[in-house]
N, CA, C and O atoms as a DFTB+ gen file, in Angstrom:
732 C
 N C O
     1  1      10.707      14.258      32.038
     2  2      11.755      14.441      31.058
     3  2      11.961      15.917      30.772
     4  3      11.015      16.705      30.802
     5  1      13.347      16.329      30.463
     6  2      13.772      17.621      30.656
     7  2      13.987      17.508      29.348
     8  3      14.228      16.461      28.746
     9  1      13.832      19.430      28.553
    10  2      13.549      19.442      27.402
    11  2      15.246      19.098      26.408
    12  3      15.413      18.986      25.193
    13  1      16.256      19.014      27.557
    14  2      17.599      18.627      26.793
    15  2      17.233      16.851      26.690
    16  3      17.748      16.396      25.669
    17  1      16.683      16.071      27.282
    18  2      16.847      14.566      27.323
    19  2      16.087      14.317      25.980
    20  3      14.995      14.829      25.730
    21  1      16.881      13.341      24.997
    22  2      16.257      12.790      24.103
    23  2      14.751      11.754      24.594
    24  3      14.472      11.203      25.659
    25  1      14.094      11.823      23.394
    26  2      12.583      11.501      23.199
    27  2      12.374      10.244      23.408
    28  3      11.966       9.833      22.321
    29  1      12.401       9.393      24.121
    30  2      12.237       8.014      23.944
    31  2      10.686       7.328      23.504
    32  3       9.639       7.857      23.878
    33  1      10.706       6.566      22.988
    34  2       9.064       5.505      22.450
    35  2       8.947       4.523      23.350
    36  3       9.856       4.464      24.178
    37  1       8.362       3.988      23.402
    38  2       7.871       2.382      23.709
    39  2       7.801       1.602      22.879
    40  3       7.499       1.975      21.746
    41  1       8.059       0.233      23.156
    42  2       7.929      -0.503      21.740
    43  2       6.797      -0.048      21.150
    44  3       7.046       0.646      20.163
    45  1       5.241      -0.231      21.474
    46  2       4.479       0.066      20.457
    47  2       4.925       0.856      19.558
    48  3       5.326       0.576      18.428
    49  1       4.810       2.440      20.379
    50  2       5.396       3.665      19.551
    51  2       6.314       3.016      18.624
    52  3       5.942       2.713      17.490
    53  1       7.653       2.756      19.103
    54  2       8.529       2.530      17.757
    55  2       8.395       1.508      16.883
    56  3       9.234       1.369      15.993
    57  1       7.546       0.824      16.981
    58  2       7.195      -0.086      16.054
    59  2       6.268       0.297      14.920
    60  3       6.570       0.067      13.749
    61  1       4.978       0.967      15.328
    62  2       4.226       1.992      14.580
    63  2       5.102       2.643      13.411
    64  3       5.161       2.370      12.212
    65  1       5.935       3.856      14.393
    66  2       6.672       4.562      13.385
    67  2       7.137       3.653      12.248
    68  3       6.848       3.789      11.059
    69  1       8.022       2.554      12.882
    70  2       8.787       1.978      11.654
    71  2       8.305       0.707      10.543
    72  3       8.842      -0.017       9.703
    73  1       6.672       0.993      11.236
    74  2       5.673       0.042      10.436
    75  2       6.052      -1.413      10.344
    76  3       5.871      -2.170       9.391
    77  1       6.690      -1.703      11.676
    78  2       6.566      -3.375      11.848
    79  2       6.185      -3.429      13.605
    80  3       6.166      -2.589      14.505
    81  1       5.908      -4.902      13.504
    82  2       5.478      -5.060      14.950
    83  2       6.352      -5.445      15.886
    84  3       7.502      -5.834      15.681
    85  1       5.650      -5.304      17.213
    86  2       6.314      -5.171      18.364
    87  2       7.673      -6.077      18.316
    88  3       8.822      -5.750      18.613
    89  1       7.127      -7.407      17.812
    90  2       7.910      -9.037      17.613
    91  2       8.879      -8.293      16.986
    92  3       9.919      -7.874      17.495
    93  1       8.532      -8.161      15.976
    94  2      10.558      -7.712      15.021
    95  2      11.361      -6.687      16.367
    96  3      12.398      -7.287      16.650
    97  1      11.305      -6.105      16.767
    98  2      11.856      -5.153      17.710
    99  2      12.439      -6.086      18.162
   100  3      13.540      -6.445      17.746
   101  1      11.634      -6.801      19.349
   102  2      12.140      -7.529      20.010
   103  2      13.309      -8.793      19.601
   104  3      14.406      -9.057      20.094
   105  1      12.455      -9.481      18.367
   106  2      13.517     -10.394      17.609
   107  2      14.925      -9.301      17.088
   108  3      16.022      -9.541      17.592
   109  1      14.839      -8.537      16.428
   110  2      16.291      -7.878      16.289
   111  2      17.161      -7.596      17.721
   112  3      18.365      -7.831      17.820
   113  1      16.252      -7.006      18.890
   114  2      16.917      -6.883      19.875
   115  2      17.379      -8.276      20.930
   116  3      17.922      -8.067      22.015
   117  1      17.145      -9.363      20.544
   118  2      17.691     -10.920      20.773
   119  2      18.668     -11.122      20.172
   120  3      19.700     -11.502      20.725
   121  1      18.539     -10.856      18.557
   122  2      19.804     -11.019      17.655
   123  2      20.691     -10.007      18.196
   124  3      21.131      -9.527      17.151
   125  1      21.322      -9.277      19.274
   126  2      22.400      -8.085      19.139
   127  2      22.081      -7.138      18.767
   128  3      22.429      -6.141      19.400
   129  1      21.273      -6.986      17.573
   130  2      21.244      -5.583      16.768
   131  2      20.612      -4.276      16.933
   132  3      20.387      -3.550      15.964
   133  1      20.266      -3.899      18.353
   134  2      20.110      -3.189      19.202
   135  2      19.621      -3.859      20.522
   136  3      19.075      -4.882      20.936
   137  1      20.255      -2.418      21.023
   138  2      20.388      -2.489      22.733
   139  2      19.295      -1.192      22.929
   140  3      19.832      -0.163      22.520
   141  1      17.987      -0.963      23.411
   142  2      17.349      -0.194      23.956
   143  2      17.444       0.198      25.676
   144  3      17.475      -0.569      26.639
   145  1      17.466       1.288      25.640
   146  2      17.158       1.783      27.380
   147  2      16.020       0.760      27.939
   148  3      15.260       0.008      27.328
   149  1      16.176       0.996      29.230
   150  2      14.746       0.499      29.987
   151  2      14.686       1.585      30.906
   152  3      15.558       2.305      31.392
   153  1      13.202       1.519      31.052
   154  2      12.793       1.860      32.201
   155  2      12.821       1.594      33.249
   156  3      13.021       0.382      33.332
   157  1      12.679       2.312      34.745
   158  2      12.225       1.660      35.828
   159  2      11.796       0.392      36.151
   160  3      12.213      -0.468      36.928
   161  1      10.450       0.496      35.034
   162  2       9.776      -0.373      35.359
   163  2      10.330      -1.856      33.950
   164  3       9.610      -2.717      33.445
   165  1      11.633      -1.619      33.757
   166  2      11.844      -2.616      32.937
   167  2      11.448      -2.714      31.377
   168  3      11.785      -3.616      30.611
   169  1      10.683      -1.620      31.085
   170  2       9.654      -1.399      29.508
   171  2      11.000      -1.762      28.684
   172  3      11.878      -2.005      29.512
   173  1      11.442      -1.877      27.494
   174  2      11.959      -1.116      26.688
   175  2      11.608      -0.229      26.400
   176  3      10.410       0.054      26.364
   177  1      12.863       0.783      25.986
   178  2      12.495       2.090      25.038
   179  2      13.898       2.757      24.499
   180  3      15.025       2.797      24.993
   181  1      13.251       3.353      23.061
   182  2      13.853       3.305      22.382
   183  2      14.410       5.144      21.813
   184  3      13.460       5.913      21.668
   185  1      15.545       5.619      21.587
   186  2      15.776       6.775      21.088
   187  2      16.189       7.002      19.634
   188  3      16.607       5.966      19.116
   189  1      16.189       7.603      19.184
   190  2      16.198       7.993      17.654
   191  2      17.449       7.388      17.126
   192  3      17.462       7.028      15.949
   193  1      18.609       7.222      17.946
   194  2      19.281       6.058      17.160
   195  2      18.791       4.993      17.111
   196  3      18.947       4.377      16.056
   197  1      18.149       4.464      18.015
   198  2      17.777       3.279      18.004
   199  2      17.022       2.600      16.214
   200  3      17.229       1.663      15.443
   201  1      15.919       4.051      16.342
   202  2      15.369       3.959      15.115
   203  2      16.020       4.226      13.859
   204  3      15.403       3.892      12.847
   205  1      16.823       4.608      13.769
   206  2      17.806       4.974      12.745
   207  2      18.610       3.829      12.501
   208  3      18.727       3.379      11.361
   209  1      19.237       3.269      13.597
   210  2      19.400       1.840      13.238
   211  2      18.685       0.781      12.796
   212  3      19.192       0.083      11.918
   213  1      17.338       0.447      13.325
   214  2      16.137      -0.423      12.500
   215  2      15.999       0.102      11.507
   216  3      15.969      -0.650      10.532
   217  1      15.842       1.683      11.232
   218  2      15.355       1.560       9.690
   219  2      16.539       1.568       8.757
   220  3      16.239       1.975       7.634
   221  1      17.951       1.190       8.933
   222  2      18.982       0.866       8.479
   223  2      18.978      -0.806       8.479
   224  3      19.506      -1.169       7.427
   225  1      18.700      -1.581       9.027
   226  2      18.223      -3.077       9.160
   227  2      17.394      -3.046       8.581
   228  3      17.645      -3.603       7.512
   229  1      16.097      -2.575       8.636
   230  2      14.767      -2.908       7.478
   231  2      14.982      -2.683       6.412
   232  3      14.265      -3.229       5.574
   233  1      16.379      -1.517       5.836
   234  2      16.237      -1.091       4.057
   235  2      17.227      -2.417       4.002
   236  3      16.734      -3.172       3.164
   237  1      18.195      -2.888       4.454
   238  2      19.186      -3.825       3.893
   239  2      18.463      -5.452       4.147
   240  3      19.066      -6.473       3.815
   241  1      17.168      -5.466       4.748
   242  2      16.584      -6.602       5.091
   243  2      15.609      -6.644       3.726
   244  3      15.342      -7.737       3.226
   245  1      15.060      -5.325       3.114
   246  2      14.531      -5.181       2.572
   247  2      14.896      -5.535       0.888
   248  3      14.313      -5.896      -0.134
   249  1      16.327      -5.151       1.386
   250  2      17.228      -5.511      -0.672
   251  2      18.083      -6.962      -0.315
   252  3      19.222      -7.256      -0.678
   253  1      16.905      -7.949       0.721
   254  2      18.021      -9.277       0.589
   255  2      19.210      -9.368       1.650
   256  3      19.445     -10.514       2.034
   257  1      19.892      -8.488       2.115
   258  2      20.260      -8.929       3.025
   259  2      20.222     -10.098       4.576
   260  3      19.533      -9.880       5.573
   261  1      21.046     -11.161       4.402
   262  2      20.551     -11.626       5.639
   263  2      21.325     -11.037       6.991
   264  3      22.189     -10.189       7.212
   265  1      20.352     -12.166       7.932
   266  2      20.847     -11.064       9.362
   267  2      21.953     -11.395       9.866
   268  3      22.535     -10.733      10.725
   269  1      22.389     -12.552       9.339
   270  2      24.001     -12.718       9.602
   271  2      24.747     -11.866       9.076
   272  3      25.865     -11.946       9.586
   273  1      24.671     -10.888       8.109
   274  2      25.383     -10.195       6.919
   275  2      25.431      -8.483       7.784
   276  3      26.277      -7.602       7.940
   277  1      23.814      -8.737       8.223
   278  2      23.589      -6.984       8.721
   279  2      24.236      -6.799      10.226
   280  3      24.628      -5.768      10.773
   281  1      24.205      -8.428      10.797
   282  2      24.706      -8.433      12.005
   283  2      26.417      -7.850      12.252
   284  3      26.863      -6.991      13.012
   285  1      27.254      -8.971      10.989
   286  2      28.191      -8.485      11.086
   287  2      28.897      -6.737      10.431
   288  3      29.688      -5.975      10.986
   289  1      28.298      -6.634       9.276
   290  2      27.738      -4.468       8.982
   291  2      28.053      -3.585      10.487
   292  3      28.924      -2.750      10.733
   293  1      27.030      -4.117      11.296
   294  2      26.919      -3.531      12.413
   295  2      27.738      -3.369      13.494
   296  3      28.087      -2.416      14.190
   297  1      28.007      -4.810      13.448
   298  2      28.989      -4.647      14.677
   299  2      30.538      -4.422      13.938
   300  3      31.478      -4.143      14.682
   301  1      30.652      -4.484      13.218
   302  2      32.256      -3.947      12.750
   303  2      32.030      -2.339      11.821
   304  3      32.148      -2.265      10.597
   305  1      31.657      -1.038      12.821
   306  2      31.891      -0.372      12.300
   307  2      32.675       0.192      11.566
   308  3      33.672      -0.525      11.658
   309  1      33.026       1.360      10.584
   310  2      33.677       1.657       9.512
   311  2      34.871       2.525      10.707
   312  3      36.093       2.375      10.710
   313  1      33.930       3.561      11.789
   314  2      34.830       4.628      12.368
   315  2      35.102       3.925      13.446
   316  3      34.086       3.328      13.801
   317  1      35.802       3.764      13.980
   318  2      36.266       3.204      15.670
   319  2      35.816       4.622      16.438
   320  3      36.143       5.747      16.060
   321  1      34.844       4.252      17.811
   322  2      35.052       4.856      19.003
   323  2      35.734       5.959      19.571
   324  3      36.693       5.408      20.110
   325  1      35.823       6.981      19.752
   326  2      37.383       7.465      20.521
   327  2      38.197       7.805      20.063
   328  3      39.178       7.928      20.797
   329  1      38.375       8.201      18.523
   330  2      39.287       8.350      17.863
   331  2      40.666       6.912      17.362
   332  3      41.454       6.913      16.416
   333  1      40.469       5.948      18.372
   334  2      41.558       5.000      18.386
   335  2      41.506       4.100      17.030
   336  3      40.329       3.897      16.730
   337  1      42.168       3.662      16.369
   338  2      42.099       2.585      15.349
   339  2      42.689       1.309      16.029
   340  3      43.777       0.849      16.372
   341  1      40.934       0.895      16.033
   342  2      40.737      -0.672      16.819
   343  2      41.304      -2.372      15.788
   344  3      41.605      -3.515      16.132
   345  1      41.173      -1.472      14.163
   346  2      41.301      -2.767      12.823
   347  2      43.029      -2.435      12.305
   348  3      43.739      -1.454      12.084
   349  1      43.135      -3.926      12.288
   350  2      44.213      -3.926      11.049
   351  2      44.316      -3.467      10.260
   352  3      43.433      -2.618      10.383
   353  1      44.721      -3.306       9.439
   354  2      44.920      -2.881       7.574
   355  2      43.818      -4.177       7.052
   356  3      42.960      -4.105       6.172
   357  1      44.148      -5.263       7.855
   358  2      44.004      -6.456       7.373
   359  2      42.044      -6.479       7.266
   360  3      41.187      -6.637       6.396
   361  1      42.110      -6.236       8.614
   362  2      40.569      -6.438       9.006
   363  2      39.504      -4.907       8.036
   364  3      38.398      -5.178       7.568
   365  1      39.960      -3.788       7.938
   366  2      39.296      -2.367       7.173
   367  2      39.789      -3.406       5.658
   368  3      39.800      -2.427       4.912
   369  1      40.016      -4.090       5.105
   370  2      40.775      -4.923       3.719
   371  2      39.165      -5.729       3.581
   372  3      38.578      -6.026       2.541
   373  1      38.731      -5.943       4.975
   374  2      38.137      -7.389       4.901
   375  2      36.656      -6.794       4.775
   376  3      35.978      -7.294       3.878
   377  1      36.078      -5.818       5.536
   378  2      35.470      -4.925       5.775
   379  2      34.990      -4.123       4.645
   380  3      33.765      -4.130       4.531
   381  1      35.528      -3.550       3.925
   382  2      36.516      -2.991       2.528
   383  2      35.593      -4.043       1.389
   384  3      34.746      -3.667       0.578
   385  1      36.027      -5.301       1.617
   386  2      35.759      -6.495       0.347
   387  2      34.377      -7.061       0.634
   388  3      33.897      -7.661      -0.328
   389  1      33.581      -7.012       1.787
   390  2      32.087      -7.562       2.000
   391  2      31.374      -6.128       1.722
   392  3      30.177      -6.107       1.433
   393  1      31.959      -5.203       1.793
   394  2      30.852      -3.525       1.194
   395  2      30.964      -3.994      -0.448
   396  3      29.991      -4.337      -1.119
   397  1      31.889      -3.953      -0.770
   398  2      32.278      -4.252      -2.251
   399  2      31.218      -5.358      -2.901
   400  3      30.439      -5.231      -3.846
   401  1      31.448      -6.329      -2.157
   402  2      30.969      -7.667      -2.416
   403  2      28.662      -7.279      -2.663
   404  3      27.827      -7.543      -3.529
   405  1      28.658      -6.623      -1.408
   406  2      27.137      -6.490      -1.561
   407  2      27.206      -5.378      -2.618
   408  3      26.402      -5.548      -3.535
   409  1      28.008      -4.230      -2.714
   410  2      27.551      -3.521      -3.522
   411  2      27.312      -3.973      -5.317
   412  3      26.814      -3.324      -6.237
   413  1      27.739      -4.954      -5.287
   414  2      28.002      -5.915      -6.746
   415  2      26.848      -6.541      -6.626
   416  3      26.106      -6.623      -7.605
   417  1      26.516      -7.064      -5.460
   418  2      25.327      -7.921      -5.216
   419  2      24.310      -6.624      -5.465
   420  3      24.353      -6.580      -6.695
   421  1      23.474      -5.606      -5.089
   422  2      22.823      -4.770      -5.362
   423  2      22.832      -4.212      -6.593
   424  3      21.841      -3.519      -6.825
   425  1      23.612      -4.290      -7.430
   426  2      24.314      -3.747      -8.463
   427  2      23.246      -5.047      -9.625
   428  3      22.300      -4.671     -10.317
   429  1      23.706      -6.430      -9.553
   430  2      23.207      -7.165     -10.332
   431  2      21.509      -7.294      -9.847
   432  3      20.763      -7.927     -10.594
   433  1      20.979      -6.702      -8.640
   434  2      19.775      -6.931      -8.639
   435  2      18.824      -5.758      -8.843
   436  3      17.605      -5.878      -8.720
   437  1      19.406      -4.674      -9.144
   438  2      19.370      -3.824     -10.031
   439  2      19.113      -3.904     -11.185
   440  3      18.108      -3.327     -11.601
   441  1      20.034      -4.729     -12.161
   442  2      20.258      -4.532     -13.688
   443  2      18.897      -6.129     -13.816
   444  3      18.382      -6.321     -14.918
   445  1      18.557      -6.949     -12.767
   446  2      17.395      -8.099     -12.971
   447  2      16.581      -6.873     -13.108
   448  3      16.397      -6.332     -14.198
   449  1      16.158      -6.496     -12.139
   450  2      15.060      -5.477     -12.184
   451  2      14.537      -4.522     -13.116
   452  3      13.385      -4.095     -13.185
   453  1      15.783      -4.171     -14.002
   454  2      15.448      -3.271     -14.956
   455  2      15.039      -4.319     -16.512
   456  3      14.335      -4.066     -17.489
   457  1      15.918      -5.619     -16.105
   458  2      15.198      -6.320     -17.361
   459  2      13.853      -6.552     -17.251
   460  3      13.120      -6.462     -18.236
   461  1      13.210      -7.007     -15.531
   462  2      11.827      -7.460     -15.531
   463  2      11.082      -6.125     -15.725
   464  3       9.892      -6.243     -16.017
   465  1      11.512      -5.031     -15.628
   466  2      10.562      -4.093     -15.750
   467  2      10.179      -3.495     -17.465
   468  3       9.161      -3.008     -17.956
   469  1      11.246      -3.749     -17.897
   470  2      11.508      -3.593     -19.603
   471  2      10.449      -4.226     -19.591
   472  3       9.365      -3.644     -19.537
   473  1      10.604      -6.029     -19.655
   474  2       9.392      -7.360     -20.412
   475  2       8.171      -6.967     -19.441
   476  3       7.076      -7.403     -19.796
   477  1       8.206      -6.344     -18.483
   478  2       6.372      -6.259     -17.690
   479  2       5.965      -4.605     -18.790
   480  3       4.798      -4.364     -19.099
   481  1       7.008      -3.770     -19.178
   482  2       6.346      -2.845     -20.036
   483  2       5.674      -3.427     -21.496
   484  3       4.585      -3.322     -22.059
   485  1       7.131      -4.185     -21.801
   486  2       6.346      -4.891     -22.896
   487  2       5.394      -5.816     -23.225
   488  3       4.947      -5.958     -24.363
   489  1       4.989      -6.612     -22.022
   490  2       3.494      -6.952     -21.828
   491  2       2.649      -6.224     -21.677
   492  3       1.557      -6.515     -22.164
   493  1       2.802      -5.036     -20.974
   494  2       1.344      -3.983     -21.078
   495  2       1.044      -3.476     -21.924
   496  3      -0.084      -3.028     -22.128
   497  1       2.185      -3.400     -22.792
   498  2       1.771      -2.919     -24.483
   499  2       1.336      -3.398     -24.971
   500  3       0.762      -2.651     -25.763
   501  1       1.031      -4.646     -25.213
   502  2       0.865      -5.937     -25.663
   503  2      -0.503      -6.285     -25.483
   504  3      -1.285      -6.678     -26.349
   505  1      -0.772      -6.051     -23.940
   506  2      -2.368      -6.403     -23.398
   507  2      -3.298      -5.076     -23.419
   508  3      -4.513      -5.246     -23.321
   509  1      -2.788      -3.775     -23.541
   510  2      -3.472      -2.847     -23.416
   511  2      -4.849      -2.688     -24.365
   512  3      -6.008      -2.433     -24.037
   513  1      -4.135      -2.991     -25.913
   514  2      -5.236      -3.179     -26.979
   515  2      -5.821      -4.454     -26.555
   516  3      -7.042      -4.336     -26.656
   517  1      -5.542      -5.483     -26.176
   518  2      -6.926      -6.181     -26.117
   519  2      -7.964      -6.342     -25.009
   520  3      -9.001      -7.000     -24.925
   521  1      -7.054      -5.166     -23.849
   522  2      -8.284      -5.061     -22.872
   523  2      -9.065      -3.657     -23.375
   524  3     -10.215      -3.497     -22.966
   525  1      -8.577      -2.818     -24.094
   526  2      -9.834      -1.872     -24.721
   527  2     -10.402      -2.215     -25.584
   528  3     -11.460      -1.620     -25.795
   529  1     -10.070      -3.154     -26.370
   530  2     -10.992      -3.957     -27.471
   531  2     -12.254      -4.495     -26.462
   532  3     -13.337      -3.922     -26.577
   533  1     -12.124      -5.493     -25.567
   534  2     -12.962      -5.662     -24.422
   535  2     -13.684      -5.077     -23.816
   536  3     -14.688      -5.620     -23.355
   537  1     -13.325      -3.379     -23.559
   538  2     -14.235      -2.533     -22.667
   539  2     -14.968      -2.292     -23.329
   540  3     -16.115      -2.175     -22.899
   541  1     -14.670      -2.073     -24.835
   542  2     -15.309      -1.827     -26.115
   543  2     -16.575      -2.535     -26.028
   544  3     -17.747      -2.159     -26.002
   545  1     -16.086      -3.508     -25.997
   546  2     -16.949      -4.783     -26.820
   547  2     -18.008      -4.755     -25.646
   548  3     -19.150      -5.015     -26.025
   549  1     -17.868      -4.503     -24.355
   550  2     -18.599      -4.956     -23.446
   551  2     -19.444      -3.334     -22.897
   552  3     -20.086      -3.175     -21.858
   553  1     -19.167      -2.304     -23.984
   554  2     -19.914      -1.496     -23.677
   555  2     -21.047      -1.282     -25.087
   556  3     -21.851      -0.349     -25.080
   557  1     -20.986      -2.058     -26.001
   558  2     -21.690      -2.060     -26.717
   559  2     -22.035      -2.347     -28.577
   560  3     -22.963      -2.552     -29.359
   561  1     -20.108      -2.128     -28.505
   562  2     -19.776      -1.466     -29.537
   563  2     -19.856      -2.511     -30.549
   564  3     -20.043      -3.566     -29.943
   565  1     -19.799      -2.729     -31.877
   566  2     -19.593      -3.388     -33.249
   567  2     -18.479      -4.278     -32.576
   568  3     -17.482      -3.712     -32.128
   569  1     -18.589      -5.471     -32.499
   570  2     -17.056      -6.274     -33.096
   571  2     -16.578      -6.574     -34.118
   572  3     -15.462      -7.083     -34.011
   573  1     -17.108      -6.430     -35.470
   574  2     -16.596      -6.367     -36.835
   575  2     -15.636      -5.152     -37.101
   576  3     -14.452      -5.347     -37.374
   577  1     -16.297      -3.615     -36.995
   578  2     -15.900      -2.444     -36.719
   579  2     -15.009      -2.320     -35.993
   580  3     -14.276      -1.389     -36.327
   581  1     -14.589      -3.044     -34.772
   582  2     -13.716      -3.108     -33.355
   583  2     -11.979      -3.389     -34.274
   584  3     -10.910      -2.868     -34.594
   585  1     -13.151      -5.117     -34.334
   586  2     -11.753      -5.504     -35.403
   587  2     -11.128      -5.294     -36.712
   588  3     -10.213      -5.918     -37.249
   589  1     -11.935      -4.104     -37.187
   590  2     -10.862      -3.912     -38.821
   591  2     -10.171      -2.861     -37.985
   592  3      -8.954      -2.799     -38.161
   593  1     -10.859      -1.760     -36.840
   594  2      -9.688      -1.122     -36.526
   595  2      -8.659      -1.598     -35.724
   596  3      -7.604      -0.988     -35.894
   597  1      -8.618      -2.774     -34.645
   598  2      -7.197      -3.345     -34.623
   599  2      -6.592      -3.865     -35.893
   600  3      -5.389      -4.053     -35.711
   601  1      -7.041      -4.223     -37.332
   602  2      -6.642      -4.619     -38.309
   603  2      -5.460      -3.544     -38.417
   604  3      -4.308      -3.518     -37.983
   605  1      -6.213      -2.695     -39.156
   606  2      -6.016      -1.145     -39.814
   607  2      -4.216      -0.625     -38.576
   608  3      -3.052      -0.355     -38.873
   609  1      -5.080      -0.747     -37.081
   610  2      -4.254      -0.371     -36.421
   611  2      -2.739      -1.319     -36.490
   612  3      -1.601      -0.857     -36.576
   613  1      -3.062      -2.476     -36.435
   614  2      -1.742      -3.487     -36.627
   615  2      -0.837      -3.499     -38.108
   616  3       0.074      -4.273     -38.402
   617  1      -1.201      -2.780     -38.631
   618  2      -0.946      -3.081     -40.344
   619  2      -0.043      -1.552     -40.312
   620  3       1.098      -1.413     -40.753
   621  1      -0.790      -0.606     -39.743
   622  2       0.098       0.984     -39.806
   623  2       1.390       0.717     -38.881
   624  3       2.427       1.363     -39.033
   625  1       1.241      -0.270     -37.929
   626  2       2.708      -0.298     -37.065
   627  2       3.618      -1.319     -37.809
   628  3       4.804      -1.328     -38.138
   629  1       2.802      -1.983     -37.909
   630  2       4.180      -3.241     -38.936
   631  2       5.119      -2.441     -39.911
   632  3       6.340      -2.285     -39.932
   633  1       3.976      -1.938     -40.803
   634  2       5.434      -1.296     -41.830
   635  2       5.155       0.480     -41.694
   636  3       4.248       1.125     -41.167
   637  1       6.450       0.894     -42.471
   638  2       6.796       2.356     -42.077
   639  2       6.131       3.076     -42.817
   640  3       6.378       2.929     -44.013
   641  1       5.110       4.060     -42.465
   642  2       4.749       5.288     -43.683
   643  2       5.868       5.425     -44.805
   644  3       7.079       5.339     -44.602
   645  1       5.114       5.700     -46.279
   646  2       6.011       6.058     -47.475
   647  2       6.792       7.530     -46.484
   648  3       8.001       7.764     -46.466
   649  1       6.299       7.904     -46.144
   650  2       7.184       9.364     -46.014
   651  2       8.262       9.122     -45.044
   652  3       9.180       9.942     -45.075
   653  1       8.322       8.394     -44.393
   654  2       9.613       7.626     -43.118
   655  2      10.849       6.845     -44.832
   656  3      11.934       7.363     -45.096
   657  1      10.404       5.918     -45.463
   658  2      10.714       5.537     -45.838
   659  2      12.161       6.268     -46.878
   660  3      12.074       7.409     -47.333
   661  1      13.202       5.526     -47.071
   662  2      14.536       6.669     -47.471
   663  2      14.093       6.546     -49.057
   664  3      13.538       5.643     -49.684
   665  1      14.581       7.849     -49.430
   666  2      14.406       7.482     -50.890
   667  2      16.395       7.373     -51.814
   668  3      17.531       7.425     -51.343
   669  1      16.030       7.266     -52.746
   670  2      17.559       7.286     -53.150
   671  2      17.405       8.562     -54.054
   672  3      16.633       8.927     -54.941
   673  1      18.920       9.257     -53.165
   674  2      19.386      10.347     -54.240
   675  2      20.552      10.342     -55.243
   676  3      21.433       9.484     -55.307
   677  1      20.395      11.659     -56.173
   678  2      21.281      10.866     -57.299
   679  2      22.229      11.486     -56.670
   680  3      22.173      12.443     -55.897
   681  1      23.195      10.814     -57.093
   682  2      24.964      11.320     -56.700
   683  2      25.307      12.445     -57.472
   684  3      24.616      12.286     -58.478
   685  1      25.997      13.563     -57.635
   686  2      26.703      14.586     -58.268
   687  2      28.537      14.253     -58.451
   688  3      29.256      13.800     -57.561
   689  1      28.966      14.630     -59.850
   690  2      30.220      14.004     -59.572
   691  2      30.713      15.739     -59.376
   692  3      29.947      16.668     -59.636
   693  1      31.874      15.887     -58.963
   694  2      32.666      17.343     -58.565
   695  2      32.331      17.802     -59.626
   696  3      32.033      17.149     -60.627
   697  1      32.345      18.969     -59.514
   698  2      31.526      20.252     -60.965
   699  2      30.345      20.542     -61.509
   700  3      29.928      21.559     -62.062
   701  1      29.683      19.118     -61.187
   702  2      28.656      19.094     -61.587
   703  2      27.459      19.585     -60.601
   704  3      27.494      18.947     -59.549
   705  1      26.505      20.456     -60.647
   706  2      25.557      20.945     -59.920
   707  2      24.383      19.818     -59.941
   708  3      24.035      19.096     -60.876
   709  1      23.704      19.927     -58.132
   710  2      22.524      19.070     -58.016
   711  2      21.038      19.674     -59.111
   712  3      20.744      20.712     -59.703
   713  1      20.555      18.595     -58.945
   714  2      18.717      19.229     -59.885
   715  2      18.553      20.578     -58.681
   716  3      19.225      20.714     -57.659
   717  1      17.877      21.126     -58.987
   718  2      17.531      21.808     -58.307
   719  2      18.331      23.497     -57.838
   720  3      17.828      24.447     -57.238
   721  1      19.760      23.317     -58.422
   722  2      20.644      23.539     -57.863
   723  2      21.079      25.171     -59.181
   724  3      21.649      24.919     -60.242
   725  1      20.788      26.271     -58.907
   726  2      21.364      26.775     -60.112
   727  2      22.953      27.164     -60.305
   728  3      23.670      26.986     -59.321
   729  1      23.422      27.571     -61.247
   730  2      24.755      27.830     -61.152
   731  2      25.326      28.928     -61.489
   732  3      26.543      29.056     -61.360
């Protein structure tokens, strides 16, 4: 290989890199969704598009996509070939409305995600004091003592320090100066 010819892998190799095995290669390359060089001797092998395309299949395989969905992604590119415009208005419309369509779909599995991650914070808040009450307890400590300070501690969060708390001020009517206030 001459230092202008792109780098080719072997399946192993490109499977390694893209941290799946040989099988997925091969199963994507059954489904259509790449075409690898061969060798002489018949090997597959693969060049940096190649991989650029799997790891474009693994992130959209990865957020749910199925392979009917990535299949058709793929084969109806956005740019035509050659400069020529190969799509209708009709077909870039259609094309156009399934990007749309997943991006809504990613969009709502997004906004799940941020609710489950909210309620998994608010369970760790939740469990944190009673697994240090535990390490506590299991390193030696008082459990009477343990528990007036989760007492103590649960009683200061329920209600608000006097000094948080609003106080009421007196009103001034026009002309009249506040306490405090000289004239």
């Amino acid at each position: 290989m001459s230092k202008n010819s792109p780098t080719l892998l072997t399946v192993r190799d490109a499977a390694e890199r893209l941290g799946v095995t040989p099988r997925t290669l091969k199963y994507y390359e059954e489904r259509g969704l790449v075409s690898p060089t061969r060798s002489e001797g018949r090997y597959r092998l693969y060049d940096e598009d190649d991989l650029k395309r799997f790891g474009r299949i693994l992130r959209l395989r990865s957020l749910g996509f199925s392979l009917q969905g990535i299949t058709e992604m793929l084969k109806r590119p956005l740019e035509p070939v050659g400069g020529r415009h190969r799509f209708s208005t009709e077909s870039l419309q259609q094309i156009r409305d399934a990007i749309a369509q997943q991006v809504e779909a990613l969009d709502a599995r997004i906004a799940t995600m941020r609710r489950e991650l909210k309620e998994a914070q608010k369970l760790r808040a939740e469990l944190s004091p009673d697994l240090d009450y535990l390490e506590r307890r299991l390193a030696g400590e008082n459990a009477d003592a343990l528990l007036e300070q989760r007492r103590n501690a649960l009683a200061a969060t329920a209600a608000p320090p006097l000094a948080k708390r609003h106080r009421k001020t007196r009103t001034t009517k026009p002309g009249e100066s506040s306490p405090g206030e000289s004239s």
